[in-house]
N, C-alpha and C positions, 0 to 999 in steps of 0.2 A: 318290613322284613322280620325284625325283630316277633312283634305281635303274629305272622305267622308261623313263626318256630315256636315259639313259647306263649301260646295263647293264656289270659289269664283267670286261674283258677276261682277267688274268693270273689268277696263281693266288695272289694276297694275300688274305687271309682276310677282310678287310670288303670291304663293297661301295662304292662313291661314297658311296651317301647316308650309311652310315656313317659313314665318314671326315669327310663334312660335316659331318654332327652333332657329333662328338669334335674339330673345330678351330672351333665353333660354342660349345662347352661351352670350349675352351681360350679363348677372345676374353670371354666373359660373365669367366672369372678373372681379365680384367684382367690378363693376362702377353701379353709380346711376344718369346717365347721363338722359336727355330729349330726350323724340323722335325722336328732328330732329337733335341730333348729335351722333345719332348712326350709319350712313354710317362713319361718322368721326372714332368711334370705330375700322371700319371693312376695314378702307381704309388701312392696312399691314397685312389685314387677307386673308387664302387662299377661297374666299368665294365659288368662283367654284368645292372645292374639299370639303367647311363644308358642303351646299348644297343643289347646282344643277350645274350643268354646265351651262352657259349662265347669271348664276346670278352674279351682280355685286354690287360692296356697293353703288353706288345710288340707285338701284332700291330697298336698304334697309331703305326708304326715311318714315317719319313720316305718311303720308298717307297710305300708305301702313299698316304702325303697327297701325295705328290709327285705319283701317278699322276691322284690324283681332280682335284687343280689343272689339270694337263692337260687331262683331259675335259672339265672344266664351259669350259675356255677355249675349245675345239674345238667346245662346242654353242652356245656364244653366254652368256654367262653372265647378260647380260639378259635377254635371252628367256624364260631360266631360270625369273629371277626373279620377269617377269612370270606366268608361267605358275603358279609358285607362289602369288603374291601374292594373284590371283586368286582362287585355291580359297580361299585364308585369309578373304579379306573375302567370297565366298560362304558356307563354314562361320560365321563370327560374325552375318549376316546383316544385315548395314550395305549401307543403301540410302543412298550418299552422295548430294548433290548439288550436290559440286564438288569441284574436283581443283586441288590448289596445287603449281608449280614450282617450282626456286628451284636452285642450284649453291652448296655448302660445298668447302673445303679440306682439308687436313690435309699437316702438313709434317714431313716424314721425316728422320732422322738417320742421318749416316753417308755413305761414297763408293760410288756404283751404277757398275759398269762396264755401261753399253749401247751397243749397235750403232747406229749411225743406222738408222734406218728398220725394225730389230728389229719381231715382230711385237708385239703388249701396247703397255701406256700408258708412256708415258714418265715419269720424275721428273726434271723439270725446274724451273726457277725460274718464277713467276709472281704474279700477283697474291695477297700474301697477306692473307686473311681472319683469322689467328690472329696476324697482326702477328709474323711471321718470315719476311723474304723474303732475307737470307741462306742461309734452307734451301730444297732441292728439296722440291717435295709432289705431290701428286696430289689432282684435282680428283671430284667425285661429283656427278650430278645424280639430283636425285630427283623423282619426282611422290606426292606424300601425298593419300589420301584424307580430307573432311573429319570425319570420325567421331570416329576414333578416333586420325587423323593416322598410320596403317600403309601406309608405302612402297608403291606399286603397281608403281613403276616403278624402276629403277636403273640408272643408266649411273657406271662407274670412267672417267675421261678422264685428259688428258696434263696435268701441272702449269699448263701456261701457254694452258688453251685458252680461247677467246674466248669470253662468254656470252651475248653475241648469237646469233651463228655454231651454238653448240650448241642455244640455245631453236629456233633455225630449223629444226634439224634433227629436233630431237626433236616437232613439233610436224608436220614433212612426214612425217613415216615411222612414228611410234607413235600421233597423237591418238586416229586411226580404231577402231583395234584398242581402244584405252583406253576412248572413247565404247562402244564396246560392249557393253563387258564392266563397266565401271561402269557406267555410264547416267546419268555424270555432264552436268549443265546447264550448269555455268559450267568454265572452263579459268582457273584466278585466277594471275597471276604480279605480279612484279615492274616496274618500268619498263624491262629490259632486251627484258620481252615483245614491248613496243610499237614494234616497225619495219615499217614497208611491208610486207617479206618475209614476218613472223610471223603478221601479224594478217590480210592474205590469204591466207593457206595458213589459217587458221582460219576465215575467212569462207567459203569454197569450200569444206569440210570442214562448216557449218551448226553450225561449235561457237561460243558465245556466249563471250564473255569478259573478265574483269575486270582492269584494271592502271592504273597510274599513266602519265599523259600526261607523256612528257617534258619540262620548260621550256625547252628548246635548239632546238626545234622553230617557223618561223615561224610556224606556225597558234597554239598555245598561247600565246607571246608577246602576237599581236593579243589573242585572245579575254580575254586576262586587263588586258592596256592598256584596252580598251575599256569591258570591267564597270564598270558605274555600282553605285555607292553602294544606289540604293534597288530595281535587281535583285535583290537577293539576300533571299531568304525564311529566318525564323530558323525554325532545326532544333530543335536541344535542347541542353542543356551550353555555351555560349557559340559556338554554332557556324549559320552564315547560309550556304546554299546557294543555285545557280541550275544549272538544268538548262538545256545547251544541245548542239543537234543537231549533228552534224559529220558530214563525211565523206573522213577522210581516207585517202589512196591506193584513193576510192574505196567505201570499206567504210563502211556507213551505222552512224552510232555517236552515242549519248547520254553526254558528258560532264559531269561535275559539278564546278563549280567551287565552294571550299570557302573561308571565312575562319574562323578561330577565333578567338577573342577571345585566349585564353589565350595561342596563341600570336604574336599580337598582343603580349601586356603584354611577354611574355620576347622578343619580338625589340625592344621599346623599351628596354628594360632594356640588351641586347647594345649597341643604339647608343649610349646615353647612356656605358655601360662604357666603348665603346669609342675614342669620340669625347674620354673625358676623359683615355684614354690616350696618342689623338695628340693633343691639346693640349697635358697635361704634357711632352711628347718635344718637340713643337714651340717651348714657352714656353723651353726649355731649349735646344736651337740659338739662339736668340733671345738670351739671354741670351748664350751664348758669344760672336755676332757681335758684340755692344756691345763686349767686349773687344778686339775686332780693331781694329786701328789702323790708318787710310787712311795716304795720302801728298796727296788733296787731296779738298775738299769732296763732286766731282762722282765719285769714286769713292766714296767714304763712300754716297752717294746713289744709284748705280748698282749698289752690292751690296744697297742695301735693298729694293729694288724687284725684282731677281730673286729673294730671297729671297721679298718677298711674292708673288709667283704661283707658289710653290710650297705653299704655305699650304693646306691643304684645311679647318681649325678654329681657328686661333688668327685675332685682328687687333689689327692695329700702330696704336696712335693714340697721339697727341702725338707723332709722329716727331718728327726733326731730328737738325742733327750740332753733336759740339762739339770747338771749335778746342782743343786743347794744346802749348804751346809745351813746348820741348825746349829744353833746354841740354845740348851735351856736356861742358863742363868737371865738375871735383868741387867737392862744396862747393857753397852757396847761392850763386846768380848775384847781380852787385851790380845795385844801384839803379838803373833806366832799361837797364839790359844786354838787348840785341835778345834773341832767342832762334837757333842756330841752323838750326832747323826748327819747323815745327808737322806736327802728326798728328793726325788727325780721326776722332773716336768718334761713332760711336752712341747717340742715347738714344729712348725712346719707352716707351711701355707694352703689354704683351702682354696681352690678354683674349681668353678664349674665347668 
């Protein structure tokens, strides 16, 4: 397939799809070696039986791969792949029906000199997925069939590109072509799916679709404020649904609003965790102000009180303040001896 899209021009002895195959065969080895030492690779490999007969690991020489890289950039490398992908889940004969999106990372090592606005994707910093955003990476969107989960679709992007912006885009200009030729029923993504832009370019296109309803969203807010308790019908596994009609930006839509028990128990848990966490934090400023010493009653009193409305778990009961007299001289003060000063402490008890 390759070799008839991109037949090959010089007088290198593979052809594209060749050379595909043999930097296809170097990536399954798990080496991220350089162009020119991947004959090195293939120098104890059977290259005549991986294949063609007459081909040898020099002639699997950086030129060579360097040309085929060019081409497949020049035809569109998606397209490509689409076009490939296609015949493969024709040949296995998977009748999907549905098709999942979604954008990974991968983050590269080492200094890229590019041009601004060069043509190809950029490696640049962005959101990272593999928790290294120190490094540049490059971004990949895929559409997998539900089958067998085989890529139909592939886009390489710029390290920091936006996965709203991209679901938009790949959803205006490939779903049609993809509805097609899979014959898939649902378009299932993420909640990134779910924007005005998306999900009407999906409704005008008659693709049906699954995602997650944002929570940031004023509609979703109400609709979940407002669920009543005895709404919700039990499912299975600790889990109570209500099916309710929406339409937002327009696009007539059945939403499901879900509780689960379980994760009900573990978000009490979280709070109780967490709530005994700022307590103990709390109880412990509490404790330090007791040590702090006024100059008169109504300060003593006046830092208690902004202290407590800062409070989110602990409470101050048995407050009050206590007087202590100060002597500066050394030595025990004698009998009846005024004090210098007094200084006013804190007491009370803190409970959560």
């Amino acid at each position: 397939m390759v070799d008839a899209i991109i037949p090959k021009q010089g007088e290198h002895h593979v052809s594209h799809g060749e050379a595909l195959v043999a930097m296809i065969i170097n990536g399954l080895g798990f080496h991220s070696r350089t162009l020119h030492m991947v004959p090195q690779f293939f120098a104890d490999k059977p290259t005549e039986r991986l294949l063609r007969p007459g081909i040898l690991p020099e002639h699997l020489n950086d030129d060579a791969l360097g040309r085929c890289l060019d081409a497949l950039f020049e035809a569109d490398v998606s397209l490509l792949y689409q076009a490939i992908a296609e015949n493969v889940v024709t040949q296995l004969g998977l009748n999907n029906s549905a098709v999942h999106l979604d954008i990974t990372s991968f983050h590269v090592d080492g200094a890229y000199a590019q041009e601004e606005g060069a043509a190809g994707i950029q490696l640049v910093k962005g959101y990272s997925r593999d928790h290294r955003p120190e490094l540049n990476q490059v971004a990949l969107e895929l559409i997998c069939e539900n089958l067998a989960g085989i890529p139909v679709y592939m886009q390489a992007m710029n390290g920091n590109t936006n996965d709203q912006r991209a679901f938009a885009d790949v959803i205006k200009n490939h779903v049609k072509s993809l509805k097609s030729a899979q014959q898939s029923r649902y378009f299932i993504g993420d909640a990134v799916l779910y924007t005005a832009e998306s999900i009407c370019a999906l409704h005008q296109q008659d693709q049906l679709f699954v995602t997650r309803v944002p929570m940031t969203l004023k509609d979703s807010k109400g609709a979940v404020s407002s669920l009543k308790t005895g709404q919700l019908e039990a499912l299975e596994n600790g889990y109570h649904g209500y099916w309710l009609e929406a339409d937002y930006a327009g696009v007539p839509q059945r939403w499901l609003m879900v509780r689960s028990e379980q994760a009900t128990h573990r978000e009490q848990k979280n709070v109780l965790k967490n709530r005994l966490k700022t307590g103990t934090q709390e109880l412990k400023q509490f404790q330090k102000l007791c040590k702090k010493t006024f100059v008169c009653q109504h300060d003593a009193e006046q830092a208690l009180a902004e202290f407590c409305n800062k409070l989110s778990v602990l409470r101050i009961e048995d407050s009050g303040t206590l007087a202590k007299p100060v002597f500066n001289g050394k030595g025990r003060p004698k009998k009846g001896q005024a004090p210098d000063s007094i200084d006013y402490l804190l007491t009370g008890q803190g409970r959560p």
